[in-house]
C-alpha positions as CSV (number, residue, x, y, z in Angstrom):
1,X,0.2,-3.5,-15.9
2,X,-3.1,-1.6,-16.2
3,X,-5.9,-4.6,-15.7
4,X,-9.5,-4.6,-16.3
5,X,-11.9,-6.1,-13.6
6,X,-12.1,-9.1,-14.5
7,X,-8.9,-9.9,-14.1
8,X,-9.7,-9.7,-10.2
9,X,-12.0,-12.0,-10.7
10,X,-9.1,-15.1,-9.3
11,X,-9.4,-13.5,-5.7
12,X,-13.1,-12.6,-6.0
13,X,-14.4,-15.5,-4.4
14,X,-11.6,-15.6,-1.9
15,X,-12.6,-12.3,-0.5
16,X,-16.2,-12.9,-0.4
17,X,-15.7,-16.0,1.8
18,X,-14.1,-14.0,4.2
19,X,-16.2,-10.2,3.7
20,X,-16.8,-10.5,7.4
21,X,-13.3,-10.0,8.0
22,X,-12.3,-7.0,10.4
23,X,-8.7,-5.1,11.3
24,X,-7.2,-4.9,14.1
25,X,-6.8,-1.2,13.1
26,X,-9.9,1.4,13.8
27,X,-11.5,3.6,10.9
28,X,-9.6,6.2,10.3
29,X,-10.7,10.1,10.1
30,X,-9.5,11.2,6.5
31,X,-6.9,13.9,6.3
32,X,-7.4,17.2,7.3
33,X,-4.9,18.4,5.0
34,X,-4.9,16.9,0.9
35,X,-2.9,18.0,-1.8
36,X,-4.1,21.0,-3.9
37,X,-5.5,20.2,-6.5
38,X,-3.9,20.4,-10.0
39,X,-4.1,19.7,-13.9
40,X,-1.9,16.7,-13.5
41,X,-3.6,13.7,-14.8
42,X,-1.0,11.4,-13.3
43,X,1.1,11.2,-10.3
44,X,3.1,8.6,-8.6
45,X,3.8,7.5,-5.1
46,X,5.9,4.8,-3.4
47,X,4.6,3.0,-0.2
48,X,6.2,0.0,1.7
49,X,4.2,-1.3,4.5
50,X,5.6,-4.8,5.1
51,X,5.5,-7.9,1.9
52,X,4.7,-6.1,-1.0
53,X,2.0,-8.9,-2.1
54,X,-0.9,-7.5,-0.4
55,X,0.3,-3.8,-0.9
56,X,0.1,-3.7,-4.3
57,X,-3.1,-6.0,-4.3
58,X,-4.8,-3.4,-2.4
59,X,-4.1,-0.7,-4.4
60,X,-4.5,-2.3,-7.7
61,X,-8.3,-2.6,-6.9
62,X,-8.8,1.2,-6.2
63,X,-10.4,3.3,-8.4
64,X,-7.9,6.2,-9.7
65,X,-5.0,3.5,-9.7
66,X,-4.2,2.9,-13.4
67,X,-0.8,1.0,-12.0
68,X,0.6,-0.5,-8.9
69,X,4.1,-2.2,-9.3
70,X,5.6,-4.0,-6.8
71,X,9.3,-3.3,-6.0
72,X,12.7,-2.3,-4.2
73,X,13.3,1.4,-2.6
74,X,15.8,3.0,-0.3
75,X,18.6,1.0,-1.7
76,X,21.1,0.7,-4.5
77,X,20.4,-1.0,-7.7
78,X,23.2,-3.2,-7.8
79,X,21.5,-5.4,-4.8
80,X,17.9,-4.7,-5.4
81,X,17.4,-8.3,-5.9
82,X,14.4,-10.6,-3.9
83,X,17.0,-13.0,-2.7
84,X,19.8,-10.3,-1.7
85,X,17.2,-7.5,0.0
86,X,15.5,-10.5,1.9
87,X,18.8,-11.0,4.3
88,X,17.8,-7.1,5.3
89,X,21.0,-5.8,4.5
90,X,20.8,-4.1,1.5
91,X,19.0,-0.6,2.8
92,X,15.9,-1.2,0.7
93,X,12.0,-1.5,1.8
94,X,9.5,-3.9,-0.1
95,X,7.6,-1.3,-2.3
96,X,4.4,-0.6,-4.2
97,X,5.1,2.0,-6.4
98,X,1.8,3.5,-7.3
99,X,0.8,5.6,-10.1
100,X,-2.8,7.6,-9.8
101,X,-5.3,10.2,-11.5
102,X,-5.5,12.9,-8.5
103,X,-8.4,13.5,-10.4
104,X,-10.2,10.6,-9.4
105,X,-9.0,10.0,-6.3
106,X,-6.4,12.3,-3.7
107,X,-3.1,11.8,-2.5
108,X,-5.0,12.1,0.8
109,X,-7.1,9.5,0.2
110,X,-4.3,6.8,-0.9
111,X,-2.8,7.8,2.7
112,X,-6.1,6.8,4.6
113,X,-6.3,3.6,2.2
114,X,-2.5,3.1,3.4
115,X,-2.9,3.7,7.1
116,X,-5.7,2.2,7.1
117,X,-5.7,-1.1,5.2
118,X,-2.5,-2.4,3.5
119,X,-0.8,-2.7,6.7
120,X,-0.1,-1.7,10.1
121,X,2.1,1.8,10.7
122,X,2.8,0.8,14.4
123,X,5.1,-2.2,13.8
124,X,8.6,-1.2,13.5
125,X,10.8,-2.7,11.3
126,X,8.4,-5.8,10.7
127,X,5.1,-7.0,9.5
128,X,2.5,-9.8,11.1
129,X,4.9,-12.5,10.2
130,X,7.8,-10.9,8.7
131,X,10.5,-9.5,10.3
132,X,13.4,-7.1,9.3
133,X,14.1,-3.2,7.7
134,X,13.0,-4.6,4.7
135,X,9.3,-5.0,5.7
136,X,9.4,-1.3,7.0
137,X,6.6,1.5,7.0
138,X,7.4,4.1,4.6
139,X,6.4,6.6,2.3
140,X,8.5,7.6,-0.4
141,X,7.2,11.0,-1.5
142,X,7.8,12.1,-5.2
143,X,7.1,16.0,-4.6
144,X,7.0,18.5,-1.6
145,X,3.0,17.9,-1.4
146,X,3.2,14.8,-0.9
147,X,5.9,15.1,2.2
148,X,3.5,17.8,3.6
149,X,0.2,15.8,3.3
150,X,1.8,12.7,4.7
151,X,3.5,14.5,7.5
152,X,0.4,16.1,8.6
153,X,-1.7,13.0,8.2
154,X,1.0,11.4,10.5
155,X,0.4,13.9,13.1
156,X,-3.2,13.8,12.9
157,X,-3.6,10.4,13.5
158,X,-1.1,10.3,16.4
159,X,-2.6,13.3,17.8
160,X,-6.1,11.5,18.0
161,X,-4.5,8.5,19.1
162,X,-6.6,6.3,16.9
163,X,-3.8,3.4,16.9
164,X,-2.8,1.7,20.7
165,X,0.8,2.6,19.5
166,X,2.5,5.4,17.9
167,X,3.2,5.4,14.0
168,X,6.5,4.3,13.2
169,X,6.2,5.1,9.6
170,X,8.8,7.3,7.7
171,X,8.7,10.0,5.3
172,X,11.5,10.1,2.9
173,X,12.1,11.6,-0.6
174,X,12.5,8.8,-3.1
175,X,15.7,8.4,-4.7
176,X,14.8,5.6,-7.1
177,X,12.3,2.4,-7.7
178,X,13.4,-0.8,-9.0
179,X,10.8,-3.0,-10.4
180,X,10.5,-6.4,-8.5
181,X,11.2,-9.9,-10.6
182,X,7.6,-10.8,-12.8
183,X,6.3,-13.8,-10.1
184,X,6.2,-11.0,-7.8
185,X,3.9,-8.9,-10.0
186,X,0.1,-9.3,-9.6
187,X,0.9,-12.6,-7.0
188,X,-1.9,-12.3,-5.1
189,X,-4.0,-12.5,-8.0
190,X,-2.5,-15.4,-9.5
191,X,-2.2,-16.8,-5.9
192,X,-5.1,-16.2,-4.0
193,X,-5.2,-20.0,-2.4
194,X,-1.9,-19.6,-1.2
195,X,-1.5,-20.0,2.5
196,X,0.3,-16.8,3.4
197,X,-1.3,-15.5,0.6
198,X,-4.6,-16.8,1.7
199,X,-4.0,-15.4,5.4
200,X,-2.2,-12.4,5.5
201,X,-2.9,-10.2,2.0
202,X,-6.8,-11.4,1.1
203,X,-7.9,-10.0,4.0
204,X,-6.6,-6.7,3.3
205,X,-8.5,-6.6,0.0
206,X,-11.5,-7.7,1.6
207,X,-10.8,-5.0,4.1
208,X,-10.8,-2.2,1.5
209,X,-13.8,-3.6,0.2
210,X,-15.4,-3.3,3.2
211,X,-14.1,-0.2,4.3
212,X,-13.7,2.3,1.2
213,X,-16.7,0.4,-1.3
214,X,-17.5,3.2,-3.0
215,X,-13.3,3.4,-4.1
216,X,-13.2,-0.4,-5.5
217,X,-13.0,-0.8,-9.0
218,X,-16.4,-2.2,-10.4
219,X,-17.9,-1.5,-6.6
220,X,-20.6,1.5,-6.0
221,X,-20.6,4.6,-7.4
């Protein structure tokens, strides 16, 4: 699912109509603690922060990203299905798994991107318009670095009180990813005109272009 950049070119003018566009959320101080650094050239990473539509749009566009996959997690595979995890009693969490270059970008950084961005950590069990476990803050960690970056980034943030509420997200190892059905793939890029679409998950790309230019694909060096 690796994409060039002109294949972002269907929300493009979308996003510049509303570049003016600012979060609720404040800038956020980047982690004090990262991962170490290693040879691996990839690593991957699960995050559910509400409908996974403008997750994964938001992380598709950042540079280090060579995939974002939107998905089930925290459930069974047996229900991991749009219709049946919808009701909100299957266990799972609207997902994005994410698979990066730590070389080109941190597991830190992802985090501040996260927290910062793709959705709000304070909501509990709900996002802007949706409600239920399934639209739940969470990190699914892949390896003990990630747990202990996260963690600590939680802390920090809370500690500094940079949100009006505290951070209800959870850090949890994951046990498995199931891959969503294709028209969820890529649907705010297909979809950009799309009313929900249009209100609730451009914004957050325009956000990260705002915020973090110098980490968009094709954007400053």
């Amino acid at each position: 699912m690796t994409k060039s950049m002109n294949n972002f070119g269907g929300i493009a003018g979308v996003v510049a109509l509303i570049a003016g566009f600012s979060a609720s959320a404040a800038t956020l101080p980047g982690p004090a603690v990262d991962e170490n650094r290693s040879e691996k050239k990839t690593e991957t990473v699960v995050f559910a922060g509400g409908c996974f539509w403008g997750v994964e749009a938001v992380f598709d566009a950042v540079k280090g990203v060579s995939d974002a996959v939107a998905g089930y997690a925290g459930g069974s595979k047996a229900n991991a299905h749009y219709e049946i995890v919808s009701t909100g009693t299957t266990g799972h969490a609207e997902s994005v798994e994410i698979t990066f270059d730590p070389s080109q970008i941190s597991f830190g950084k992802l985090l501040e991107i996260y927290f910062s961005v793709a959705h709000d950590p304070t909501e509990l069990n709900r996002q802007g318009p949706d409600e239920g476990t399934q639209y739940r803050s969470e990190i699914f960690f892949t390896n003990e670095e990630q747990k202990r970056v996260a963690e600590a980034y939680i802390h920090q943030l809370d500690t500094a009180k940079v949100f009006r509420r505290p951070i209800v997200t959870k850090v949890a190892p994951l046990q498995a990813f199931y891959r969503a059905e294709d028209y969820h793939q890529d649907y705010v890029l297909h979809n950009p005109n799309q009313p929900y679409v249009a209100y609730n998950d451009v914004p957050k790309v325009a956000h990260l272009h705002k915020e973090f230019p110098e980490l968009v694909k094709g954007g400053k060096q």
